[in-house]
Biotite code that builds the C-alpha atoms (Angstrom):
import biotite.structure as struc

atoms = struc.array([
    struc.Atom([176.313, 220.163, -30.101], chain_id="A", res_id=1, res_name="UNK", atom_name="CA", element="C"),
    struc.Atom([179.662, 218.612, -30.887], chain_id="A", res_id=2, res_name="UNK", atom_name="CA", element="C"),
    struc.Atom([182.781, 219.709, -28.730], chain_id="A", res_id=3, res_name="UNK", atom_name="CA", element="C"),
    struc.Atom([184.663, 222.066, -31.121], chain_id="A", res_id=4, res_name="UNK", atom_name="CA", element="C"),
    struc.Atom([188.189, 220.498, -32.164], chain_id="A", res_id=5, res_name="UNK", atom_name="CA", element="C"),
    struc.Atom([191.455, 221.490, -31.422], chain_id="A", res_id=6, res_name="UNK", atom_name="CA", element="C"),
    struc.Atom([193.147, 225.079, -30.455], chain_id="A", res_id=7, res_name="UNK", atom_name="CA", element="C"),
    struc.Atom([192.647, 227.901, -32.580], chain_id="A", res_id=8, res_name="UNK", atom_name="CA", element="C"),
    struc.Atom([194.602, 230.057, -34.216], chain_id="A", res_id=9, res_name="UNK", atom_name="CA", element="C"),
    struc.Atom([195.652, 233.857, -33.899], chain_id="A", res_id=10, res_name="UNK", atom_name="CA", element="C"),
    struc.Atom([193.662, 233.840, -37.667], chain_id="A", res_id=11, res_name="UNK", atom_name="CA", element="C"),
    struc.Atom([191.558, 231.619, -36.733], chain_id="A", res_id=12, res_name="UNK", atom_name="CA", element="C"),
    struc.Atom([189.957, 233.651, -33.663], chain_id="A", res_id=13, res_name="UNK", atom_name="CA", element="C"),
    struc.Atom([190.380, 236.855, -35.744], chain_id="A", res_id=14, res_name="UNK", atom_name="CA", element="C"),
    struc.Atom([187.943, 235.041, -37.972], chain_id="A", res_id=15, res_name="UNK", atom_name="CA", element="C"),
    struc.Atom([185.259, 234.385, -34.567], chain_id="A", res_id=16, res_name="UNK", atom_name="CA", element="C"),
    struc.Atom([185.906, 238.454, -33.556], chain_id="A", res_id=17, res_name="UNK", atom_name="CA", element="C"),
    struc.Atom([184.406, 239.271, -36.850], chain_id="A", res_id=18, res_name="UNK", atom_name="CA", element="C"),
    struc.Atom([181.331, 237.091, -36.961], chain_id="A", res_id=19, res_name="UNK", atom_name="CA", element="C"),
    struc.Atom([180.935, 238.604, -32.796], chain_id="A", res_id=20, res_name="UNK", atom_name="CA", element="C"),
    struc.Atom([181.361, 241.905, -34.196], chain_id="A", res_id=21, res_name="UNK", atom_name="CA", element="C"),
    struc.Atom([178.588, 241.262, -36.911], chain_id="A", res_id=22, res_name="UNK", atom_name="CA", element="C"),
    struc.Atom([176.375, 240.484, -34.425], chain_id="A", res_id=23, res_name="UNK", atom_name="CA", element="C"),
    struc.Atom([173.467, 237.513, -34.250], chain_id="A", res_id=24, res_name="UNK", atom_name="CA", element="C"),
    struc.Atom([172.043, 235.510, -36.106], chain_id="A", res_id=25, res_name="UNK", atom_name="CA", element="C"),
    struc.Atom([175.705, 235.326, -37.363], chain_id="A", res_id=26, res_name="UNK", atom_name="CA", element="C"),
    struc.Atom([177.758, 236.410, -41.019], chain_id="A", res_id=27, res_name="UNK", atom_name="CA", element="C"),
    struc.Atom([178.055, 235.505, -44.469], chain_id="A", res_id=28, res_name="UNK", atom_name="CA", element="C"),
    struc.Atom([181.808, 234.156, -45.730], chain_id="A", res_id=29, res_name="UNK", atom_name="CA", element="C"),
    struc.Atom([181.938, 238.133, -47.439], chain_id="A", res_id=30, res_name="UNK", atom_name="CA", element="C"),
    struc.Atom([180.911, 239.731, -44.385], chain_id="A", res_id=31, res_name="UNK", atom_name="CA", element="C"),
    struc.Atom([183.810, 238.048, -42.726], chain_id="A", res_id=32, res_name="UNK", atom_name="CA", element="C"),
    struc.Atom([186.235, 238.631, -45.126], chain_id="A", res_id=33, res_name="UNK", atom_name="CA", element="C"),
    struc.Atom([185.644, 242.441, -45.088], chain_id="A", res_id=34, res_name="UNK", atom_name="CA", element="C"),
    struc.Atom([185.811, 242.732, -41.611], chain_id="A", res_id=35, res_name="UNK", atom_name="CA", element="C"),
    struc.Atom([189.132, 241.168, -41.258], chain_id="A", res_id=36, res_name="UNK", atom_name="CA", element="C"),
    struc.Atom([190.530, 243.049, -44.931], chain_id="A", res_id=37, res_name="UNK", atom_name="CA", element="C"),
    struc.Atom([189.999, 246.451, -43.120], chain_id="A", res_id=38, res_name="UNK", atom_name="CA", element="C"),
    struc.Atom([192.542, 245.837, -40.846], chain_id="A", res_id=39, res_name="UNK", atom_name="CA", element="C"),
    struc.Atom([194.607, 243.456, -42.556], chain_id="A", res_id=40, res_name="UNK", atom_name="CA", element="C"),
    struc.Atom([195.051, 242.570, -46.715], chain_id="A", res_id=41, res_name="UNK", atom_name="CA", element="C"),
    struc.Atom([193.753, 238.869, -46.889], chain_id="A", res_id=42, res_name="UNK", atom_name="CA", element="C"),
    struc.Atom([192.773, 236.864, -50.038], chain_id="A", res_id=43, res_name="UNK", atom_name="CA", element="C"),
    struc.Atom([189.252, 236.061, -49.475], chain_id="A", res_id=44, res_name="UNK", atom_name="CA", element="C"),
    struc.Atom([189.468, 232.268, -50.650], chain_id="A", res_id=45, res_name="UNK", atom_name="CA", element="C"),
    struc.Atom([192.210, 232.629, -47.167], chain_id="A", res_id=46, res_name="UNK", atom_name="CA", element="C"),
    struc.Atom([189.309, 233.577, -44.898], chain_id="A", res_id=47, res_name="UNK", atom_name="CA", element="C"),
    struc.Atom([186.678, 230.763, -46.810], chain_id="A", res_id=48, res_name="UNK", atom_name="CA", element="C"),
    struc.Atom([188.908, 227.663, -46.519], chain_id="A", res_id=49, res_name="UNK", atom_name="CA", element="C"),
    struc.Atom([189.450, 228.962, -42.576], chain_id="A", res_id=50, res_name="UNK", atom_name="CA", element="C"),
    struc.Atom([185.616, 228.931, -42.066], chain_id="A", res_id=51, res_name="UNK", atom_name="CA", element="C"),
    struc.Atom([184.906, 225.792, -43.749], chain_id="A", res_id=52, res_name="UNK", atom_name="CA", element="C"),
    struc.Atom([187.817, 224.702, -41.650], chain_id="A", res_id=53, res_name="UNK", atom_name="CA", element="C"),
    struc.Atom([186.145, 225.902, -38.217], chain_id="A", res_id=54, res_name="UNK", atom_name="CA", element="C"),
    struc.Atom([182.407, 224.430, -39.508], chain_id="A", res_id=55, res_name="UNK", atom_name="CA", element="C"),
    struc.Atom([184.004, 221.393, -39.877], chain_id="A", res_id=56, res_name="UNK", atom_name="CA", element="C"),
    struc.Atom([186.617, 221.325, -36.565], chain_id="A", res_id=57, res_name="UNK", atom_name="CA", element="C"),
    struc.Atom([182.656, 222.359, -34.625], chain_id="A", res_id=58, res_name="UNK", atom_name="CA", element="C"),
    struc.Atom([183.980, 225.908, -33.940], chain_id="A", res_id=59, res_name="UNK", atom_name="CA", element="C"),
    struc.Atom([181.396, 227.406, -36.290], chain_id="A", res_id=60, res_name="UNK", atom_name="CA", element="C"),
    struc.Atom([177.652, 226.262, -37.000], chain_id="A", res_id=61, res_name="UNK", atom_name="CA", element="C"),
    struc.Atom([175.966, 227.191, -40.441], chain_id="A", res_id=62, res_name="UNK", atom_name="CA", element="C"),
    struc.Atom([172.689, 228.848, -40.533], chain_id="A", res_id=63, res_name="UNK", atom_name="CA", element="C"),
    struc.Atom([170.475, 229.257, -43.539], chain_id="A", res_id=64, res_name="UNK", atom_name="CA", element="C"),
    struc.Atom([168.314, 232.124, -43.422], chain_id="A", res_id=65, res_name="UNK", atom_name="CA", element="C"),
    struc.Atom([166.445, 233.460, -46.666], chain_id="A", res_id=66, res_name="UNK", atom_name="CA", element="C"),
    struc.Atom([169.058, 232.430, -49.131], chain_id="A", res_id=67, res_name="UNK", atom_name="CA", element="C"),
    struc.Atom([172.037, 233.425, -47.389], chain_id="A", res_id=68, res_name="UNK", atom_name="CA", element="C"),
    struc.Atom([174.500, 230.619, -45.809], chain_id="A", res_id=69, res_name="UNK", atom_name="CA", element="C"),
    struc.Atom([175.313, 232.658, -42.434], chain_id="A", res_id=70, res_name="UNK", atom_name="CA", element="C"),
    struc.Atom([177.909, 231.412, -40.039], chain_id="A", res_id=71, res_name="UNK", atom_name="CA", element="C"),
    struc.Atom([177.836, 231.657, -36.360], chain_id="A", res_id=72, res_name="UNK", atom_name="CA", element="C"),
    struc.Atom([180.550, 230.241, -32.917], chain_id="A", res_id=73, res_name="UNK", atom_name="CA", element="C"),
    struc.Atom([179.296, 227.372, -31.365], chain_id="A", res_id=74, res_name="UNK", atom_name="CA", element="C"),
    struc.Atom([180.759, 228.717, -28.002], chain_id="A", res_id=75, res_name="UNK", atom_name="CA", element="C"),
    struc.Atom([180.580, 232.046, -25.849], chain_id="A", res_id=76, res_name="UNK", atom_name="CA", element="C"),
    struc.Atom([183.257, 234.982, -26.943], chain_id="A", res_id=77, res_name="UNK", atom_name="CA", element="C"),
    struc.Atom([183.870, 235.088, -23.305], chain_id="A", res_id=78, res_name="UNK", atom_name="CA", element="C"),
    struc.Atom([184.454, 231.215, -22.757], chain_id="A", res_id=79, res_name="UNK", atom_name="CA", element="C"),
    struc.Atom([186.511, 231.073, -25.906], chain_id="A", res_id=80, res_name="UNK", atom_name="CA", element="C"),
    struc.Atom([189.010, 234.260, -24.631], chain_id="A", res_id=81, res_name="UNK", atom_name="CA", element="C"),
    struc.Atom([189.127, 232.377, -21.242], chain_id="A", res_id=82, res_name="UNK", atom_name="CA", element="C"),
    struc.Atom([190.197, 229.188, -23.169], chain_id="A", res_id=83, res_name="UNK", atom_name="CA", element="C"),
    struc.Atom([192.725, 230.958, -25.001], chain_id="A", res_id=84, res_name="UNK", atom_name="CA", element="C"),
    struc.Atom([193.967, 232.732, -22.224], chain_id="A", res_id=85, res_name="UNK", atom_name="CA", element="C"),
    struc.Atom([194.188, 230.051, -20.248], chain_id="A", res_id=86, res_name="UNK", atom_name="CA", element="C"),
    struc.Atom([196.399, 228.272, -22.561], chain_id="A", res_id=87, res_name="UNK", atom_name="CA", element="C"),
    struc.Atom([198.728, 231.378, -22.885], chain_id="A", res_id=88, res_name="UNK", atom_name="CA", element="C"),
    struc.Atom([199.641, 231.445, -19.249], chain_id="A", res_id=89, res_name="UNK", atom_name="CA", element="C"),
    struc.Atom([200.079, 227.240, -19.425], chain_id="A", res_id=90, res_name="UNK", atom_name="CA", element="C"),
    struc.Atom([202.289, 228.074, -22.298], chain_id="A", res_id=91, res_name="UNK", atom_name="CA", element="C"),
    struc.Atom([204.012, 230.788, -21.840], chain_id="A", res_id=92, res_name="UNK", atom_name="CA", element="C"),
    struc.Atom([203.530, 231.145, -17.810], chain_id="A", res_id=93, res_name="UNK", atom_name="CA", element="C"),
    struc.Atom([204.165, 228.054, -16.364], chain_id="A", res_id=94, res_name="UNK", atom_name="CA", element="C"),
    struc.Atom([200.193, 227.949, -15.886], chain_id="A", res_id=95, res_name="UNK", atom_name="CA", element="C"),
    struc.Atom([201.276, 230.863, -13.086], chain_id="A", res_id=96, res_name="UNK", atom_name="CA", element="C"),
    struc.Atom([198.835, 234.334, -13.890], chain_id="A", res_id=97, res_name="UNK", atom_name="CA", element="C"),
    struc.Atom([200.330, 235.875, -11.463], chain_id="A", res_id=98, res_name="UNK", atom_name="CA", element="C"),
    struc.Atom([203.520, 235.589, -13.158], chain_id="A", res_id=99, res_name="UNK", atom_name="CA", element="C"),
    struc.Atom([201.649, 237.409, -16.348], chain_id="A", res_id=100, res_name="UNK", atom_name="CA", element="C"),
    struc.Atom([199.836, 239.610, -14.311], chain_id="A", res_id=101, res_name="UNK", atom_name="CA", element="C"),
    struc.Atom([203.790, 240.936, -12.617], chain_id="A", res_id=102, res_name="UNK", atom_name="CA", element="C"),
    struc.Atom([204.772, 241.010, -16.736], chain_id="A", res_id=103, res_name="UNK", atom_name="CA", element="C"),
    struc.Atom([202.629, 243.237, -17.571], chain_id="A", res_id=104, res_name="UNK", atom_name="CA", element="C"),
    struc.Atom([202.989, 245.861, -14.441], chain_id="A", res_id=105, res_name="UNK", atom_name="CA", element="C"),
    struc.Atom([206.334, 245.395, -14.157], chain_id="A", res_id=106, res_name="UNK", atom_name="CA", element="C"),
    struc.Atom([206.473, 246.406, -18.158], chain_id="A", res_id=107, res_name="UNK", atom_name="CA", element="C"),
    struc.Atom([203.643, 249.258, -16.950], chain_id="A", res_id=108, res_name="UNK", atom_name="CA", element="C"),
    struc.Atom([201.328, 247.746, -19.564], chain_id="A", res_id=109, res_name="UNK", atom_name="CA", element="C"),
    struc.Atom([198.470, 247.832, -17.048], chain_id="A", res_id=110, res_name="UNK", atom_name="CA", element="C"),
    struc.Atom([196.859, 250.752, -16.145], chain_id="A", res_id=111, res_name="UNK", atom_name="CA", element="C"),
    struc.Atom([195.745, 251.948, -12.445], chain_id="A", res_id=112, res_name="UNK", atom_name="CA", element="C"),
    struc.Atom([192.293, 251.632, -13.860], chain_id="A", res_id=113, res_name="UNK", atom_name="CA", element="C"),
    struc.Atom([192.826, 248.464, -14.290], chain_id="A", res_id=114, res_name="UNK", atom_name="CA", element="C"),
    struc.Atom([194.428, 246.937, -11.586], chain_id="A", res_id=115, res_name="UNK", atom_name="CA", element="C"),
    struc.Atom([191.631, 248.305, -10.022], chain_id="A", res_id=116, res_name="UNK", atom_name="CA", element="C"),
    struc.Atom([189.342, 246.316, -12.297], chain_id="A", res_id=117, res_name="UNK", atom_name="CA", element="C"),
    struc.Atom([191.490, 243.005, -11.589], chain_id="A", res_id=118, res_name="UNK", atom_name="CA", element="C"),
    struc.Atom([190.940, 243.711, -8.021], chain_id="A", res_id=119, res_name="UNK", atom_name="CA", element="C"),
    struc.Atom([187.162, 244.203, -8.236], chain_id="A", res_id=120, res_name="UNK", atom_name="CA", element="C"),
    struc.Atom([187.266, 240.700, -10.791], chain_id="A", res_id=121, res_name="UNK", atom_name="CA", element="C"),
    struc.Atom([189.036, 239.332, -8.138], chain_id="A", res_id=122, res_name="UNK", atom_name="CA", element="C"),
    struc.Atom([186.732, 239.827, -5.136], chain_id="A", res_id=123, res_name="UNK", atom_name="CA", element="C"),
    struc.Atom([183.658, 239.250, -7.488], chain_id="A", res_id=124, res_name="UNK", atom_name="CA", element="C"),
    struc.Atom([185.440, 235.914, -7.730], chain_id="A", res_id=125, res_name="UNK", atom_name="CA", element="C"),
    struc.Atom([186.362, 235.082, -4.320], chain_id="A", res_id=126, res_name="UNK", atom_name="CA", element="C"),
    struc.Atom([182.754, 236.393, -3.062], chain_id="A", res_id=127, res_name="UNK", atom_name="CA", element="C"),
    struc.Atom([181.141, 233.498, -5.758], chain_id="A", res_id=128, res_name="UNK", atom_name="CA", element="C"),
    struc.Atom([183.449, 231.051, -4.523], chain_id="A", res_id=129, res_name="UNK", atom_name="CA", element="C"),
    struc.Atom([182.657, 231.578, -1.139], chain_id="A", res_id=130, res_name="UNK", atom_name="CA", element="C"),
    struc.Atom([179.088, 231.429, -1.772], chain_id="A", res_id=131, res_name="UNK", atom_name="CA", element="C"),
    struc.Atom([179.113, 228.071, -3.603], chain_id="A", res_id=132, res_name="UNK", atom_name="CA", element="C"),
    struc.Atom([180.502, 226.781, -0.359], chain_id="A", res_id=133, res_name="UNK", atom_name="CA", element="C"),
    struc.Atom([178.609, 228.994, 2.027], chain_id="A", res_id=134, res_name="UNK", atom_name="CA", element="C"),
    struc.Atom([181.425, 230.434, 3.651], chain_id="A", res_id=135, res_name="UNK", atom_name="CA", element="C"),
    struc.Atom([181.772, 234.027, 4.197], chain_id="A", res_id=136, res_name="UNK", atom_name="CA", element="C"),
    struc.Atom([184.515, 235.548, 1.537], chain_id="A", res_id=137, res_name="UNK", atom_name="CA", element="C"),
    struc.Atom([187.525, 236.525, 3.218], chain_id="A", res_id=138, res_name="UNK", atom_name="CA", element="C"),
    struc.Atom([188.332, 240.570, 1.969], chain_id="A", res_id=139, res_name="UNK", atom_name="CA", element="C"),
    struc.Atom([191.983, 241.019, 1.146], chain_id="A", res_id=140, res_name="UNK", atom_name="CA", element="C"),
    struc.Atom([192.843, 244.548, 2.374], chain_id="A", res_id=141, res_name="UNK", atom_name="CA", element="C"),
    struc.Atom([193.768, 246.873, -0.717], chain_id="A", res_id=142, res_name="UNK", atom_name="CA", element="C"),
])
């Protein structure tokens, strides 16, 4: 499988998060379309020149399946949120999460629950890291 092309768009991604929410083997160009016009008004020839946009960039793969032309992502949901997040902190973080991460509480848009969560992400991380090398992981105290 091709590498898909370029970065995508807040639109473009929208139109990904509907085919995920659809589920496997994939959706239909209508499917698609009323997914994203229940939260949004969008023309549907909008949301079929974006798809046949992503086919052709590699960011969606076409699937025939008993007379219906069903579209599916060539990559991951989570690979393709870490992508784009990555980018956001290069772009708007000076590549620094920490700095987004010390937005976001200092704004108290992040819940205790969640911190929590970062912290258990974190150490999942660490611990994995650790392991590829065979070290022990060094615990930060909480």
């Amino acid at each position: 499988m091709a590498k898909s092309k370029g970065r995508l768009s807040p639109a473009q991604y929208e139109i990904l998060q509907a085919i995920w929410d659809v589920g496997a083997p994939g959706a239909t160009r209508m499917q698609i379309w009323e997914r994203i016009s229940q939260n949004r008004k969008v023309v549907r020839t909008t949301i079929v020149n974006l798809v046949d946009r992503l086919e052709a960039r590699g960011w969606l793969k076409r699937i025939e399946q008993e007379g219906s032309l069903l579209f599916w992502p060539t990559a991951a949901r989570d690979h393709v949120e870490a992508d784009m997040a990555e980018d956001f902190v290069k772009s708007f973080f000076g590549g620094s999460a920490s700095h987004l991460v010390m937005s976001l509480l200092g704004r108290q848009q992040i819940t205790p629950e969640e911190v929590e969560r970062l912290r258990e992400v974190y150490n999942e991380a660490v611990a994995k890291r650790a392991k590829k090398r065979g070290d022990e992981p060094k615990r930060k105290k909480s």
